[in-house]
C-alpha positions as CSV (number, residue, x, y, z in Angstrom):
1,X,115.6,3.4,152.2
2,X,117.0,5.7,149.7
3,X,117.2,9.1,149.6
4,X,115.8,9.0,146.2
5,X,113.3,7.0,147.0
6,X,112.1,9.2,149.7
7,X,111.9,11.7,147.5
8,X,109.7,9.9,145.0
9,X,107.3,9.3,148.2
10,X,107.1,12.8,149.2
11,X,106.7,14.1,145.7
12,X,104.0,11.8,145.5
13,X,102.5,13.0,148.6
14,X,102.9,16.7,148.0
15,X,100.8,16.2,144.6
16,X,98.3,14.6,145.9
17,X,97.8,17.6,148.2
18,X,97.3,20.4,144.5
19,X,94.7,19.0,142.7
20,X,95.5,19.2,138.7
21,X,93.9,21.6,137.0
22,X,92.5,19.5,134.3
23,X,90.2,17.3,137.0
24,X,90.0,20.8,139.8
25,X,86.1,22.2,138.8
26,X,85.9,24.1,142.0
27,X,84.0,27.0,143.4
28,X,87.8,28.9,144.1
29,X,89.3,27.8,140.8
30,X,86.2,29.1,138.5
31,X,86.0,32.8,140.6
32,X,89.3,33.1,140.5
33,X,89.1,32.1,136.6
34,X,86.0,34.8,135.8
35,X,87.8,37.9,135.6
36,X,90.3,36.5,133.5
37,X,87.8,34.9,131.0
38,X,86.1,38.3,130.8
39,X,89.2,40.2,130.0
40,X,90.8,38.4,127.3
41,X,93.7,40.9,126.6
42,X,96.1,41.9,128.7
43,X,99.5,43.9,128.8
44,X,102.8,41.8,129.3
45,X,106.1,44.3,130.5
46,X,109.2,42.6,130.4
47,X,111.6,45.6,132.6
48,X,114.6,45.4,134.2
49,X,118.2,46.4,134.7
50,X,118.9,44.5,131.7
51,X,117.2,47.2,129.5
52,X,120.3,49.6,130.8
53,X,122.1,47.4,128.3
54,X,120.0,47.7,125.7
55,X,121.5,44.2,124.3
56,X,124.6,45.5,123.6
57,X,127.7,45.1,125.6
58,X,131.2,46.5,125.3
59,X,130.5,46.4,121.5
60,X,128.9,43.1,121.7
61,X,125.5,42.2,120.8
62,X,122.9,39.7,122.8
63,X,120.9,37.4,121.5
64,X,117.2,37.6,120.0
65,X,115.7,38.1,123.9
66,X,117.5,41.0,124.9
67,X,116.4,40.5,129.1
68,X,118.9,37.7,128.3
69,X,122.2,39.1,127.7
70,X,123.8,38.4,131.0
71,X,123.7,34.8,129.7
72,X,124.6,35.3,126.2
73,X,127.2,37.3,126.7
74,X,128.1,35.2,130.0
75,X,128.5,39.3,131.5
76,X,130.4,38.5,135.3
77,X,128.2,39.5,138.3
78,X,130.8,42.3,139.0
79,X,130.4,43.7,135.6
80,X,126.8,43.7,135.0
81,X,126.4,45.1,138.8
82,X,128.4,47.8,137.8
83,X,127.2,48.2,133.7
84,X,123.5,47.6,134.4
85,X,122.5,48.0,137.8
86,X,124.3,50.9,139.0
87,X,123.5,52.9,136.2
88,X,119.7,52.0,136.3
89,X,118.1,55.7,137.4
90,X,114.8,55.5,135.2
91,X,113.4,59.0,136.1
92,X,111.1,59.3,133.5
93,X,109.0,55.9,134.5
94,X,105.3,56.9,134.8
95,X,103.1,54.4,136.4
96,X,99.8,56.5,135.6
97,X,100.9,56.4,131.8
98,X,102.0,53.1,131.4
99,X,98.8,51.8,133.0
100,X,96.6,54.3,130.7
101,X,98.7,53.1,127.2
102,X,97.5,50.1,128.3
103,X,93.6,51.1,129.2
104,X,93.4,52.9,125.9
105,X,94.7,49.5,123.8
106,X,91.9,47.4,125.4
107,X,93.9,45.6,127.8
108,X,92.1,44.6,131.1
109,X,95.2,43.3,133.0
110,X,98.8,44.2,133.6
111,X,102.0,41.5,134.5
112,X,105.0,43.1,135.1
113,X,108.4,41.1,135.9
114,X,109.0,41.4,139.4
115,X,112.2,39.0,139.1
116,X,113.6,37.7,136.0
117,X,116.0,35.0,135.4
118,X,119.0,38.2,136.6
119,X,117.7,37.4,139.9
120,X,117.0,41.3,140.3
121,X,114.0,42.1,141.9
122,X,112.2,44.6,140.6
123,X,111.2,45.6,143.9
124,X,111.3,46.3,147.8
125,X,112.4,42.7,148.6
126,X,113.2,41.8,152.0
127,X,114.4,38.8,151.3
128,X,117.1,39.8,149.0
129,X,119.2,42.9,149.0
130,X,119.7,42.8,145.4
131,X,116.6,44.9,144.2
132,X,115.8,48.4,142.7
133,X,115.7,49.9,145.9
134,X,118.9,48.7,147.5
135,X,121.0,48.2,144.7
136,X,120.6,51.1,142.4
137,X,121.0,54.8,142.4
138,X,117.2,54.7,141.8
139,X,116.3,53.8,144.9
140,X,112.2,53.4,144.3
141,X,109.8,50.8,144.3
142,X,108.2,50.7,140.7
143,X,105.5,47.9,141.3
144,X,104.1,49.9,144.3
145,X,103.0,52.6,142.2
146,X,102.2,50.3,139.3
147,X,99.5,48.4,141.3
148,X,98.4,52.1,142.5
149,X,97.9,53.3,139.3
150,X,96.3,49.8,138.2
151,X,93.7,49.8,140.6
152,X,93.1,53.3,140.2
153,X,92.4,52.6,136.5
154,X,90.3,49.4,137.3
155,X,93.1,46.9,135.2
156,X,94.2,43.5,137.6
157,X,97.1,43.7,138.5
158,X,100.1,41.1,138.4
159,X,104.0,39.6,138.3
160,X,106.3,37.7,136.3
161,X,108.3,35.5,138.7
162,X,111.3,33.7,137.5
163,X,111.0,31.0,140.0
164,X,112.8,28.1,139.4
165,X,116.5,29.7,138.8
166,X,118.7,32.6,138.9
167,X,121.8,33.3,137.2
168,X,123.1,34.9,140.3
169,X,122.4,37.4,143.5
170,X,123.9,39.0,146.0
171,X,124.5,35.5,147.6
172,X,126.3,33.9,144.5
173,X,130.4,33.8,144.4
174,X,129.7,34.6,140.6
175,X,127.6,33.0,137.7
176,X,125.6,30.1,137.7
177,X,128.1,29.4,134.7
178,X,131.0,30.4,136.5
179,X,129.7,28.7,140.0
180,X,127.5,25.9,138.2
181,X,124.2,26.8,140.4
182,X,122.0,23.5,140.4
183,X,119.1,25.5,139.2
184,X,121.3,27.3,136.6
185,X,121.1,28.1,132.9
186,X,123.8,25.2,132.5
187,X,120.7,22.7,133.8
188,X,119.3,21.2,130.3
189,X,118.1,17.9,130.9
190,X,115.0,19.7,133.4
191,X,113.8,17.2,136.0
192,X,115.8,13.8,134.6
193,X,118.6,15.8,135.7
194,X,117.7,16.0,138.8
195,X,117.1,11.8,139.4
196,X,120.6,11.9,138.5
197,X,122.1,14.3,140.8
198,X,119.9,14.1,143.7
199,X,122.9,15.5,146.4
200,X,122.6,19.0,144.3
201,X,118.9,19.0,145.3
202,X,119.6,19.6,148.7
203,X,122.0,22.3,147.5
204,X,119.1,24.2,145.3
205,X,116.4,23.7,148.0
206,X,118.2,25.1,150.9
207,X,120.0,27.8,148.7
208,X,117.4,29.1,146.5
209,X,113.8,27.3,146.4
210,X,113.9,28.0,150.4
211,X,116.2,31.3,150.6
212,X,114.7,33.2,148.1
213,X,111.8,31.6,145.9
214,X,109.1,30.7,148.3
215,X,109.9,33.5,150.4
216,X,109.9,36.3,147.4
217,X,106.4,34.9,146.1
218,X,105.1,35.2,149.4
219,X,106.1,38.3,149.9
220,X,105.3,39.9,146.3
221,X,100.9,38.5,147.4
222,X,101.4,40.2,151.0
223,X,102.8,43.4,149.6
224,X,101.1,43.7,146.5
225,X,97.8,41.5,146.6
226,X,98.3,40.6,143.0
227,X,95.7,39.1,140.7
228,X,98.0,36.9,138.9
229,X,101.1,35.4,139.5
230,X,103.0,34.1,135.9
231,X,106.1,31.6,136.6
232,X,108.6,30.6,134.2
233,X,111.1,27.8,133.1
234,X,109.5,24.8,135.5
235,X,112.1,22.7,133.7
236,X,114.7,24.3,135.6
237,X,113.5,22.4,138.6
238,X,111.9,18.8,139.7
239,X,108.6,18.7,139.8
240,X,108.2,18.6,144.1
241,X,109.8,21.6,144.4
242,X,107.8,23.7,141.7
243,X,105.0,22.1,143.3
244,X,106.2,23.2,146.7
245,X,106.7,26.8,145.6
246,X,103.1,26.6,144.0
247,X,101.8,25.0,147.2
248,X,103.2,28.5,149.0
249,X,101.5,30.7,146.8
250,X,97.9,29.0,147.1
251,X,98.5,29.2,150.6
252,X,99.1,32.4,150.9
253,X,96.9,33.9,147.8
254,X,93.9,31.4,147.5
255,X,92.4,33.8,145.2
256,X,95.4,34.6,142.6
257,X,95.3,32.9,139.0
258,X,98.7,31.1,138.4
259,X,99.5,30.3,134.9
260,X,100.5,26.6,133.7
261,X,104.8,26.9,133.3
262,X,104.3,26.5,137.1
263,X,104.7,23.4,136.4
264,X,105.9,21.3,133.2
265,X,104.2,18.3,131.4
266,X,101.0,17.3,130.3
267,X,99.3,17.6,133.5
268,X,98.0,21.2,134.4
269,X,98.7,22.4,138.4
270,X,98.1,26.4,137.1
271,X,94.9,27.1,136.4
272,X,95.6,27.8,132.4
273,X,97.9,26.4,129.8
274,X,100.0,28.8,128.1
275,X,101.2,28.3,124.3
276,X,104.7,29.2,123.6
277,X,106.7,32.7,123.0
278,X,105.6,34.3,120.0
279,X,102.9,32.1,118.7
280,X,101.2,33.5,115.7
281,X,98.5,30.6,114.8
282,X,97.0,27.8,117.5
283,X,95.6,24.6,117.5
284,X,92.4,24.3,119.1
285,X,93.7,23.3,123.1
286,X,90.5,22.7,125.8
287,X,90.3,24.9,128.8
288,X,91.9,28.1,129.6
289,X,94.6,29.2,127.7
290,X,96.9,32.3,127.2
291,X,99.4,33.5,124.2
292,X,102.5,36.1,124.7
293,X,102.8,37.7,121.6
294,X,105.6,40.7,121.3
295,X,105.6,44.0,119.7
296,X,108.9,42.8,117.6
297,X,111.2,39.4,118.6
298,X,112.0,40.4,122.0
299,X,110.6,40.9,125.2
300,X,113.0,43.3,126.9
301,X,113.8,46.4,125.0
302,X,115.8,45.7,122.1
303,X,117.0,48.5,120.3
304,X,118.8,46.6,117.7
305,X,115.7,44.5,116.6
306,X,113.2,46.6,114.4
307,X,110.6,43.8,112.8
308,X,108.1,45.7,114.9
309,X,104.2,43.8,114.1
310,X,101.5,46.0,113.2
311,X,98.9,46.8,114.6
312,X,97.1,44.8,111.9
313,X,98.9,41.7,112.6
314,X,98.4,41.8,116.2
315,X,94.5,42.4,115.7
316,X,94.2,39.3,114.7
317,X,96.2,37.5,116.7
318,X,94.0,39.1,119.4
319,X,90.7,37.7,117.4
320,X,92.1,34.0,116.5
321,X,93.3,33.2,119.9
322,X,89.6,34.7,121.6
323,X,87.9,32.6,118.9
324,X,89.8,29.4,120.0
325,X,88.7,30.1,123.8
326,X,92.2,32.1,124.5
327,X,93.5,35.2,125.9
328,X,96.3,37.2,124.2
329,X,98.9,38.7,127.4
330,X,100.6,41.4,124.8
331,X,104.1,41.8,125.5
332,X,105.9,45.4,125.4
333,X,109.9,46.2,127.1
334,X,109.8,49.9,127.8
335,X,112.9,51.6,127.9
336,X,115.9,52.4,130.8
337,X,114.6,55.3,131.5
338,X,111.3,54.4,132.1
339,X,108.9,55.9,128.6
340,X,108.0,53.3,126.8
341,X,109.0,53.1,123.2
342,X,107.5,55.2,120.5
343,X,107.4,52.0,118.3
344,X,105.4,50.1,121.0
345,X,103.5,53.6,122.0
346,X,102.3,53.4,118.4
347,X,101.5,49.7,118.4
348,X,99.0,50.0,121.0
349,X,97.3,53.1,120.1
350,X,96.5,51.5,116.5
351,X,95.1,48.4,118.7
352,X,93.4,51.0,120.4
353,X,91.9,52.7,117.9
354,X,90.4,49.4,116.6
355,X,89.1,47.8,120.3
356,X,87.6,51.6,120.8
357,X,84.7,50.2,118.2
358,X,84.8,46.0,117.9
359,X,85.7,45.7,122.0
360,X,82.3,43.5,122.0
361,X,83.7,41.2,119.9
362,X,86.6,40.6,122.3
363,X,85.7,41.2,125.9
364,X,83.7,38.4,127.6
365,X,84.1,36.1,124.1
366,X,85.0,32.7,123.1
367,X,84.3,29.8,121.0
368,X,81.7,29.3,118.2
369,X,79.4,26.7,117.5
370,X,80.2,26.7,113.9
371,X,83.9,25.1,111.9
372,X,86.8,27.1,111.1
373,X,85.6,29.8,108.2
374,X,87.7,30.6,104.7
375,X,87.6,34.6,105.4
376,X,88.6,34.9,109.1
377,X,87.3,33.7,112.9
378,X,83.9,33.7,114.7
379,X,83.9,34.6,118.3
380,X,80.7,34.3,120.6
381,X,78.7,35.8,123.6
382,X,75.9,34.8,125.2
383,X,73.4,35.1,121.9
384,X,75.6,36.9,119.8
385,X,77.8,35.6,116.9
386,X,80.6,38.3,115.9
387,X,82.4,37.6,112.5
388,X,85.8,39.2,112.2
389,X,86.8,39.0,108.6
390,X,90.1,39.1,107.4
391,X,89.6,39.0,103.8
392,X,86.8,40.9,102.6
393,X,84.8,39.3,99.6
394,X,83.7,40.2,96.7
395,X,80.5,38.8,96.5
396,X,78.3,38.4,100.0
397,X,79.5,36.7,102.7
398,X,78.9,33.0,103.3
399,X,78.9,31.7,107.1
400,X,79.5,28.1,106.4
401,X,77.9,25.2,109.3
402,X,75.6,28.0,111.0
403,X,72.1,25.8,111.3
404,X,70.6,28.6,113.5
405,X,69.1,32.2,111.5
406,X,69.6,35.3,113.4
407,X,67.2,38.0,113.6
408,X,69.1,40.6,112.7
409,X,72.7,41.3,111.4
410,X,74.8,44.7,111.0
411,X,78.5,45.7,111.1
412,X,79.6,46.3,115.0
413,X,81.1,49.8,113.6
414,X,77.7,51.0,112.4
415,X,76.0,53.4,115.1
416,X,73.0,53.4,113.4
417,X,73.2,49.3,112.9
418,X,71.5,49.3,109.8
419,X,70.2,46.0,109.0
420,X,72.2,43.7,106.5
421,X,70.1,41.4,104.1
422,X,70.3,37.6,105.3
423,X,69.6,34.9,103.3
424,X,69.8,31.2,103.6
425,X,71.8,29.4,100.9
426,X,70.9,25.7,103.0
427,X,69.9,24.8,105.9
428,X,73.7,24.9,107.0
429,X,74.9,27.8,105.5
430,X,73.9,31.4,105.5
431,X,74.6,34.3,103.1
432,X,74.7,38.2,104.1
433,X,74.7,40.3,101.7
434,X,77.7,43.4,102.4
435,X,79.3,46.1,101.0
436,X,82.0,46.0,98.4
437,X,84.7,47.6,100.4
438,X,86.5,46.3,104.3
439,X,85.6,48.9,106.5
440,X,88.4,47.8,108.2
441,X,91.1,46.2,106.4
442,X,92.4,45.0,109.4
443,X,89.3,43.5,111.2
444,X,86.0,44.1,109.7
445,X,83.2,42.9,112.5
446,X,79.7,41.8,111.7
447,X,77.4,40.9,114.4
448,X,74.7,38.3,114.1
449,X,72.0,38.5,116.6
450,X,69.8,35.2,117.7
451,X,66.6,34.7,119.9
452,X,68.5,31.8,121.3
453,X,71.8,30.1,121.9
454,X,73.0,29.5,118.0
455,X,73.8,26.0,116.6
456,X,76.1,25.2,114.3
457,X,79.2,22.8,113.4
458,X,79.5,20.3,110.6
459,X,82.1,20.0,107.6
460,X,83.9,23.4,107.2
461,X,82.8,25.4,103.9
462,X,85.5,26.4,101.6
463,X,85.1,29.6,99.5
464,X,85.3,30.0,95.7
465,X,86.2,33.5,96.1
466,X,88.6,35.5,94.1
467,X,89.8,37.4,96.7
468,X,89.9,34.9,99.9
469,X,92.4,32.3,100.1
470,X,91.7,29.2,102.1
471,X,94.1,28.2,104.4
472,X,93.5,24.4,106.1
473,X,96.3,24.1,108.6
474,X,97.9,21.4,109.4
475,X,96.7,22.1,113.1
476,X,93.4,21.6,111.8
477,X,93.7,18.3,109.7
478,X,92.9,14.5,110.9
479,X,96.1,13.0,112.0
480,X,96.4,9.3,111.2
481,X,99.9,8.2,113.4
482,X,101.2,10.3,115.9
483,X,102.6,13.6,115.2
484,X,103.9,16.5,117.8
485,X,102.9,20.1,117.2
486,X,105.3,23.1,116.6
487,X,104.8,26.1,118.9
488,X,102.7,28.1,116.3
489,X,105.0,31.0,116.1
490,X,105.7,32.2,112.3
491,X,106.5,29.4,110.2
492,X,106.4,27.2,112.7
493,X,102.7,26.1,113.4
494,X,103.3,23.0,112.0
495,X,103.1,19.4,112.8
496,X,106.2,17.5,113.7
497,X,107.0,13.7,113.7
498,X,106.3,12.8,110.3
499,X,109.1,9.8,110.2
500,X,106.6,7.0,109.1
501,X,105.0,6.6,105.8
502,X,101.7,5.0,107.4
503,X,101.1,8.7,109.0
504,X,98.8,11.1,106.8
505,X,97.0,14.2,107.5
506,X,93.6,14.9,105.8
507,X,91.5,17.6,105.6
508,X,87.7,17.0,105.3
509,X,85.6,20.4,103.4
510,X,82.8,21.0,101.1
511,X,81.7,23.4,98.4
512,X,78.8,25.2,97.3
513,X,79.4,25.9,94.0
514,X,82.0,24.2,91.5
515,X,85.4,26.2,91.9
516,X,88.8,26.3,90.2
517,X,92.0,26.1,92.2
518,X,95.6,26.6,92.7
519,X,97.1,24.1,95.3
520,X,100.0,25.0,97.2
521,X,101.6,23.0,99.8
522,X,103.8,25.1,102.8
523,X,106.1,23.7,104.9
524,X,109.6,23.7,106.6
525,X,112.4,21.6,106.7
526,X,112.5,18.0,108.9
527,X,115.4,16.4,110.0
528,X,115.1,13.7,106.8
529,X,113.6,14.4,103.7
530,X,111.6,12.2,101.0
531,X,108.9,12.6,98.3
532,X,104.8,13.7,99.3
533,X,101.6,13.4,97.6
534,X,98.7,15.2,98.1
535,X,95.4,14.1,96.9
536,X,91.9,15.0,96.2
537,X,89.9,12.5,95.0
538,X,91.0,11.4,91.2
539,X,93.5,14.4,91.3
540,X,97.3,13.6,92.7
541,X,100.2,15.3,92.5
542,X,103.6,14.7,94.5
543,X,106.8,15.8,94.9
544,X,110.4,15.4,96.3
545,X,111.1,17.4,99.2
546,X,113.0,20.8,99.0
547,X,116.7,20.5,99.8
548,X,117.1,23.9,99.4
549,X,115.0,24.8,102.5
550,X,116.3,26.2,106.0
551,X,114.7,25.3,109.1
552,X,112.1,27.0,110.0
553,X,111.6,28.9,106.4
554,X,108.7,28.0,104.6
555,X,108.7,26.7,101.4
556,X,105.7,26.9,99.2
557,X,105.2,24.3,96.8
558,X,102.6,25.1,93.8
559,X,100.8,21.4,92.6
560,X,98.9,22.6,90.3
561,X,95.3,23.4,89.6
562,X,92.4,21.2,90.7
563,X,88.6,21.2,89.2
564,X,85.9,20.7,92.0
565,X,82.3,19.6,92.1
566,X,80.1,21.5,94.1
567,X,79.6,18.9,97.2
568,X,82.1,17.3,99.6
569,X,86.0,16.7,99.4
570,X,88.6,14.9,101.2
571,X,92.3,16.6,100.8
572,X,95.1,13.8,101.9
573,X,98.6,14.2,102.4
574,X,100.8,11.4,102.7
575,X,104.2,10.3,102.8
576,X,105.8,8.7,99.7
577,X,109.3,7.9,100.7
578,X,110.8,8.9,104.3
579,X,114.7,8.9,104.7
580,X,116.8,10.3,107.4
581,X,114.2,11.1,109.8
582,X,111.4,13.7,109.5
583,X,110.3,13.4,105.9
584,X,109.1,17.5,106.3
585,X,107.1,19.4,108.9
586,X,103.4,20.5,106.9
587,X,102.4,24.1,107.9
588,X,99.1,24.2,105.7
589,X,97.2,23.6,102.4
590,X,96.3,26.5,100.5
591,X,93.6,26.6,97.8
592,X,93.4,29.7,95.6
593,X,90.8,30.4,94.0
594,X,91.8,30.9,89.8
């Protein structure tokens, strides 16, 4: 028999042993799950000796991800030793303060990285000698005050672990690049790789999945008795041995959550899927889920990147992914010497100062029984409907596919909650009547109250508003063929795919009242290009494809103005002409009211 064959048998074996997620409805899974659910935000730190550098290197600068400049910069192990972990003496770290930053922004949980792909622990490890203690003049163990200060404060506690790689330790003649590690950055082709190399398995198993990865994830639940373990980079390693490693850490934690880049693929072994880095919009995903938004572009300190997000922008992030059953894990890279920047200090305050009043609408929430709304999200508890409105009308504000009345309605920042007029406009639609101002231009909160669980759903209502702009993304639209979804980070929550003229996307929506529009199409460049047309009902218009465009930069395409009936629509976009591959990839329709 094979030695790849035997493999395939004890992979096969080994899974059966981890039920997936997906089909797992136990008792464990859904207490460990119930914390989680309730908190909905949390605080991601991305800290190492890689913020000595500051992504900058002997007048050299990393890439976007500053906790990756050892591999951009390909920095020898002797080098960064001596540039990053030698000189990492952070004396000004405050466990207390980070933990209460975090407290004061909302956030209900803390993940720290204990190891990231450096191979540095962050830690006391001893199972490698390469860690803050041992190997620099700091000589402290930062997590063990952390998860003091975190269960002092009453926030969960819990580590990054880069698990399936390293790009070197105390153990490595040099590099993974310089020594070409199995598990190394240099591995692209993720577990295929592996089929086709199976001596090097032996090689990664014995030398690092063994020696250092099972053991360190053992050891961070003994010492620290985390709440939540979050892996990285599955693709790094075949699917048995992240299996194996997971295997170790249900063994020894039975009640820890573990997030879904555990593993890769479309089967779930974590107990929540996670979207992408950076996402900014989502489709709507089943199950648990969790985002990992960042202050600016990077996740370790970057001092060279300054397209901070404000605190606005990150509000509702916070309220989209909640209202699509999600939790937001907020991502901050405090400095070398341990404060945490003023730019990220800020950030969370101004989050702060916002969850201080709306925190109902976050904590505890998640989906609606009512479609996707033209002036912002719904969220839901129990028998409460909270509205978060992004664009304030001018008129009173329509809750489109809500069949249920509420007995009462005011904004969530009122103390007094002084009733607002309701008023039925159908039996699917219900008005309520506001003031003319946001009181919060960020996030304005009404609650609606019921005597029961509310009803809803049905076609989604589009507004005739001046002062709202619909948006139907192309997350949201019937798909006819198959398409592949981008990973919803800024100007790229689009759909991919589009090579075939039989696909379309289509976009089913209704009106109250007849409305005047401006059309405009947004999308980024595919690997082809071609001519589109969108229609709506007798009115067409199409066009050639930009050539002009860069990838991932949005063009918006104005169609022209369209006249509609009060009553139902159907918006259809479809593929003309398709040459070279990807005709485009379709962000969203946007209708503007005229």
């Amino acid at each position: 028999m094979s030695r790849l064959l035997i493999r395939m048998i004890a992979a096969i074996a080994l899974i059966a042993t981890i039920p997936a997620t997906a089909a797992d409805s136990s008792e464990a899974r859904e207490a460990r799950l119930q914390w989680f659910r309730e908190a909905r935000f949390g605080c991601f730190v991305h800290w190492g000796v890689y913020s000595q550098l500051g992504n900058e290197w002997h007048g050299k600068r990393g890439g976007s991800y500053a906790e990756h400049i050892q591999r951009v910069l390909k920095i020898p192990m002797a080098d960064y030793r001596r540039d990053a972990v030698e000189r990492f003496n952070p004396v000004n770290f405050d466990a207390d303060g980070w933990v209460s930053l975090a407290k004061r922004a909302g956030m209900r949980y803390f993940v720290i990285t204990a190891k990231h792909h450096d191979g540095f622990a962050m830690y006391d490890s001893a199972v490698s000698d390469y860690n803050v203690v041992k190997a620099s003049p700091w000589h402290h163990d930062p997590m063990k005050d952390l998860e003091a200060a975190c269960r002092k404060q009453g926030i969960r506690f819990g580590f990054y672990y880069s698990h399936a790689f390293d790009w070197g330790d105390e153990h490595a003649p040099g590099n993974d690049w310089e020594w070409h590690n199995p598990g190394g950055d240099l591995l692209l082709g993720g577990a295929e790789w592996w089929l086709k190399m199976p001596e090097k398995l032996a090689d990664v198993r014995a030398n690092y999945v063994d020696r250092k990865s099972i053991p360190q994830v053992r050891e961070l639940i003994g010492k620290y008795h985390p709440d939540i373990l979050w892996f990285d980079t599955a693709h790094k390693l075949p699917l048995e041995e992240n299996l194996r490693i997971l295997a170790a850490a249900r063994e020894t934690g039975p009640s820890v959550v573990i997030n879904g880049r555990i593993t890769q693929g479309s089967v779930l072994y974590g107990d929540y899927k996670d979207t992408g880095d950076r996402a900014m919009e989502f489709p709507n995903t089943p199950g648990d889920w969790e985002t990992v938004p960042t202050t600016n572009e990077s996740y370790g300190w970057n001092p060279l990147d300054h397209s901070h997000k404000t605190p606005e922008t990150l509000i509702r992030v916070l309220a989209k992914a909640v209202s699509r059953g999600g939790n937001v894990l907020l991502n901050i890279g405090p400095m070398p010497d341990g404060r945490i920047d003023p730019k990220d200090v800020a950030i969370l305050e101004g989050i702060g100062r916002w969850m201080d009043a709306n925190e109902p609408s976050i904590r505890g929430c998640g989906r609606a029984p009512v479609p996707v709304q033209p002036w912002g999200v719904v969220t839901a508890h129990d028998r409460r409907l909270y509205l978060h409105v992004f664009q304030w009308p001018s008129g009173p504000l329509v809750v489109g596919g809500l069949r249920s009345t509420p007995v009462r309605a005011w904004l969530l920042t009122d103390p007094r909650k002084s009733p607002l007029k309701l008023q039925r406009v159908n039996e699917t639609d219900l008005s309520i009547a506001v003031r003319n101002a946001a009181p919060d231009t960020a996030d304005s909160v009404v609650v609606l109250e019921f005597d029961e669980q509310p009803k809803g759903g049905g076609v989604r209502l589009v507004s005739g508003d001046r002062t709202i702009t619909n948006q139907l993304l192309a997350f949201d639209a019937e798909r006819t063929g198959s398409f592949g979804q981008g990973d919803g980070k800024t100007n790229r929550y689009y759909l991919t795919g589009w090579t075939d003229p039989r696909q379309s996307l289509a976009w089913d929506f209704r009106l109250n009242a007849p409305a005047r529009f401006n059309v405009v199409l947004r999308y980024t460049k595919g690997s082809g290009t071609g001519r589109y047309e969108l229609q709506c009902g007798e009115w067409k218009a199409s066009r050639a494809v930009s050539h002009e465009v860069k990838t991932d930069r949005a063009v918006e395409e104005v169609l022209g103005s369209i006249d509609l009936a009060a009553g139902a629509h159907r918006l259809e976009l479809h593929a003309l002409e398709v040459t070279g591959g990807e005709i485009f990839r379709p962000l969203e329709v946007q209708l503007v009211s005229r």
